[in-house]
N, C-alpha and C positions, 0 to 999 in steps of 0.2 A: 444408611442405617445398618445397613448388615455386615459392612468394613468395620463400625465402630463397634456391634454386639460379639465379632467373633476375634477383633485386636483387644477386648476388653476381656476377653475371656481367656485367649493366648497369652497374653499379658500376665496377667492373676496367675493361670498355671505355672507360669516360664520364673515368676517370680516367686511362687512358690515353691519350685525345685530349687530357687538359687538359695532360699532357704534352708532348705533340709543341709543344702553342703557348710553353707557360711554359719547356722547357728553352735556346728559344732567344733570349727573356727573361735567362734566370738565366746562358746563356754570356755575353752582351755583358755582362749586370753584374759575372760574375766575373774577365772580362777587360779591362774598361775602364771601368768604373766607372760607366755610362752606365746609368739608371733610363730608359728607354725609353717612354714613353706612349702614342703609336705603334706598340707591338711589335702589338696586334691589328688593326691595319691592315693588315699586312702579312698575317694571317690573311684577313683580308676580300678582300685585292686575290686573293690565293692563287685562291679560290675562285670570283672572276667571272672569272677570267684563263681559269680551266677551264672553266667554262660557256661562254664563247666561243668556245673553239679548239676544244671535245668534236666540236662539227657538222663541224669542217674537218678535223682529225687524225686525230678518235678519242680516244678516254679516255685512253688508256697516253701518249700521246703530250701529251695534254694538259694531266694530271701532273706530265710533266717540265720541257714549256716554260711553266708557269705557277708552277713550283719557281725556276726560269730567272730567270722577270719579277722574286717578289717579291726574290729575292737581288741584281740588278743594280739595281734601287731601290733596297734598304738600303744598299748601297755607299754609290749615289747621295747619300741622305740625308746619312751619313757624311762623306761626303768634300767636298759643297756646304753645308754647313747644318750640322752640330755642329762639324765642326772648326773651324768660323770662331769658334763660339763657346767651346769648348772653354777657353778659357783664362781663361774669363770665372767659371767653375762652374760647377759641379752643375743650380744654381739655373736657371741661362738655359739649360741643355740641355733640363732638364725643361719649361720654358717652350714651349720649340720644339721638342719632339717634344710637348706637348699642341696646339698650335695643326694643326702637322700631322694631328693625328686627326682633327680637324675637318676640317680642307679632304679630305682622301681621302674622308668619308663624305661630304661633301656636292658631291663629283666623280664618285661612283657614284650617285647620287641623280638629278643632273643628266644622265647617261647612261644609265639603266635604270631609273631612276624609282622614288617612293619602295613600293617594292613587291617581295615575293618576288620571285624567275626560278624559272622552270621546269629547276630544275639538278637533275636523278634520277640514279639508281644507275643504268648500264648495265644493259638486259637481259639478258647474258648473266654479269653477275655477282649478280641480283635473285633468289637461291633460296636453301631452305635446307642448312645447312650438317649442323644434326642437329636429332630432337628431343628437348622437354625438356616434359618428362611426356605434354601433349595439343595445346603452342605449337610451333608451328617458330622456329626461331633463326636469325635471318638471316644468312648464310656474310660477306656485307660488314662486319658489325660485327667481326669476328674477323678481314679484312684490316683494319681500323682499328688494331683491340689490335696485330697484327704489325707493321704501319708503324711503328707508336711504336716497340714493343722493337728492331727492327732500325737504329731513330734513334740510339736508348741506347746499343748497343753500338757502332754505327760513330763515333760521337762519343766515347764512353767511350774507346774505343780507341783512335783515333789523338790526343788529348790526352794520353793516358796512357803508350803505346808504341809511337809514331814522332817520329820529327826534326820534324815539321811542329808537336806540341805541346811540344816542348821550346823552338822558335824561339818559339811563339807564350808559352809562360810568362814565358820570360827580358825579350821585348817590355816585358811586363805588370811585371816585379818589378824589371826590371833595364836600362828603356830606352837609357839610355845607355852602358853594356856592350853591350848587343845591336847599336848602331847602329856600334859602333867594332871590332864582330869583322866588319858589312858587312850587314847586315840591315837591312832599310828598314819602323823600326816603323811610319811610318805608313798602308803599305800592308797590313802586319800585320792595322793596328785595322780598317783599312778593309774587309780580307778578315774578319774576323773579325764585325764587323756584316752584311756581306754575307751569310755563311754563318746568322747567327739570324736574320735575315727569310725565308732563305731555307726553313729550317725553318718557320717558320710561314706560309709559303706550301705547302708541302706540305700540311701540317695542314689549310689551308682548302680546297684543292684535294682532299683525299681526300675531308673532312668535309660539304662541303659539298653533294656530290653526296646524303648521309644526312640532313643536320640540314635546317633551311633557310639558304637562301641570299637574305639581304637586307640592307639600308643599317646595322640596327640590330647586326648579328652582331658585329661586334667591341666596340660596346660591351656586348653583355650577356655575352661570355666576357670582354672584354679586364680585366674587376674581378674576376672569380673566378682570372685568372691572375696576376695582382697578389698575393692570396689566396695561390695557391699558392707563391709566390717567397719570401712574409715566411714563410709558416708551416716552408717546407724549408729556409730559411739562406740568405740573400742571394747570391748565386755558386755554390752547390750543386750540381751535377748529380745526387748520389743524394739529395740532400733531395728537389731537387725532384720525385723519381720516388717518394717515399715520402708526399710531401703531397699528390699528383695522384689518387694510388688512396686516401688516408684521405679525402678529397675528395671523391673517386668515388664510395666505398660510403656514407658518409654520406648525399651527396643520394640514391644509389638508394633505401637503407632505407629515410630518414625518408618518402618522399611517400606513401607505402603504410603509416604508421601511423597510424590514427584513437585512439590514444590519446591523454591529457590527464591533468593532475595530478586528476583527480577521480576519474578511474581508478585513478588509485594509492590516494588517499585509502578510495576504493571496498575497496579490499581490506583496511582494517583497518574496516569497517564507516561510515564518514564521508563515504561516495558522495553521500548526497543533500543532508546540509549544504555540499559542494564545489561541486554544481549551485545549489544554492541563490546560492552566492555570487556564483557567472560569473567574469565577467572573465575571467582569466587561466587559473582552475582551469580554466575549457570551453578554451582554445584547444587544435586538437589537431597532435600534433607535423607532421603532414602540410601544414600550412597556416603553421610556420615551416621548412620544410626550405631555402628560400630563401635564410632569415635563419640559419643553425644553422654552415653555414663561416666565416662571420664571428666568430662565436660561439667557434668554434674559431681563428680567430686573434687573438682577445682573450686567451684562456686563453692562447698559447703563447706570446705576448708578455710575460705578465704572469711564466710558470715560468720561460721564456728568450727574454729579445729577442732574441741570436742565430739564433733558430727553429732546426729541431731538427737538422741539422747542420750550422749555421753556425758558422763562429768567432766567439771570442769577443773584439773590439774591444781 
């Protein structure tokens, strides 16, 4: 019982961080078509942005103005470097927002060296929040899962039910009506990529104070948030908050199971012809949990390339 209340609770947080990065991934893509490869960059910049300013400002403060940096970037990006290519494809977007993920890591490399920072959870928010059986539960992880839900709605909402996400649809479906009632789409898209880096600059900036913070960090979530984009629907916002927690609870269970198909075999009596054999029967789930969300977007390509509330093409 207490494996299952505290991988159930690791799970929901882990998948609600993968949240905060991917859903602003899944807004550029659902607004402008832009497959982003770079989007965890923006997570990484988030995060050393904080660790710098925490000495000068303070945390709260450092949050913001590192939420601040990575969204005036993405602008950036945006406005110097995809639009020139923008007309070119798909193709040469993805190109040059891959090249960009290389050069950011290897500009924080080159400034901080290839090695963790010492980026911690403030003292005064390092206690716990409750306990759960005989662990304490760190009260930060539970600002983490808040961060996110509070992303969801404020995002959900004003796309949903203000003038700002109506201007920004019509942009997206109906460029050339929006630009002739006086709406200037390309500031739109521009604000609109601004606004998903700027999310995942938050994310690195909360996150990173918890996780570690170093050169390697966006590429090891930047493929699990890829992950989450195909397996919730290409442009989704509630996909991708339903792939981010099946996500989450997956890798929490599986690393904490030492069982194997010889285990299974084990219980119709066939245990030790299973060992016998190796390979595969011995591997035990704990040791693919790594590989097992892929696994999971193999399957949901294969039921629905769409992924699970995408539309359908």
């Amino acid at each position: 019982m207490e494996y299952f209340t505290v991988s159930l609770l690791n799970g929901v947080i882990y998948g609600l961080l993968l949240f905060m990065v991917s859903a602003g991934l899944t807004l550029i893509f659902g607004m402008m078509g832009v497959l982003n490869f770079a989007h965890a960059s923006f997570y990484m910049i988030g995060a050393y942005a904080a660790y710098t300013l925490t000495p000068v400002t303070g945390f709260w403060m450092a949050l913001v103005l590192a939420t601040i940096i990575a969204g005036v970037l993405g602008m950036g990006v945006e406005r110097f470097f995809l639009r020139r290519v923008h007309k070119f494809g798909h193709a040469q977007e993805l190109l040059v927002t891959f090249g960009l993920a290389f050069i950011v890591a290897e500009l924080i490399k080159l400034f901080y060296g290839d090695f963790p920072v010492d980026y911690r959870v403030p003292q005064f928010l390092n206690f716990a929040a409750f306990r759960v059986f005989d662990a304490d539960y760190p009260f930060y992880r539970l600002l983490m899962g808040g961060v996110s839900l509070a992303m969801f709605a404020v995002i959900y909402l004003l796309l949903s039910r203000t003038r700002v996400g109506i201007v920004v649809r019509s942009a997206i479906y109906r460029p050339r009506m929006a630009e002739a009632l006086g709406h200037n789409v390309p500031l739109v898209f521009m604000s609109v990529f601004g606004v998903g880096a700027a999310m995942a600059g938050l994310a690195g900036a909360v996150a990173g104070a918890f996780y570690t913070t170093n050169p390697n960090m966006a590429l090891e979530l930047g493929v699990l948030v890829f992950v989450v984009v195909v397996v919730g629907g290409l442009g989704s916002l509630e996909g991708a908050m339903i792939a981010s927690l099946l996500i989450g609870l997956i890798s929490s269970f599986s690393v904490g199971i030492d069982a194997s198909l010889a285990t299974l075999f084990g219980l119709f009596g066939a245990g030790e012809w299973a060992e016998s054999v190796g390979g595969l029967m011995t591997v035990k789930i704990s040791s693919l949990a790594a590989t097992l969300p892929f696994l999971l977007m193999l399957v949901v390509l294969l039921v629905k390339p769409s992924g699970l509330k995408g539309e359908q093409a």
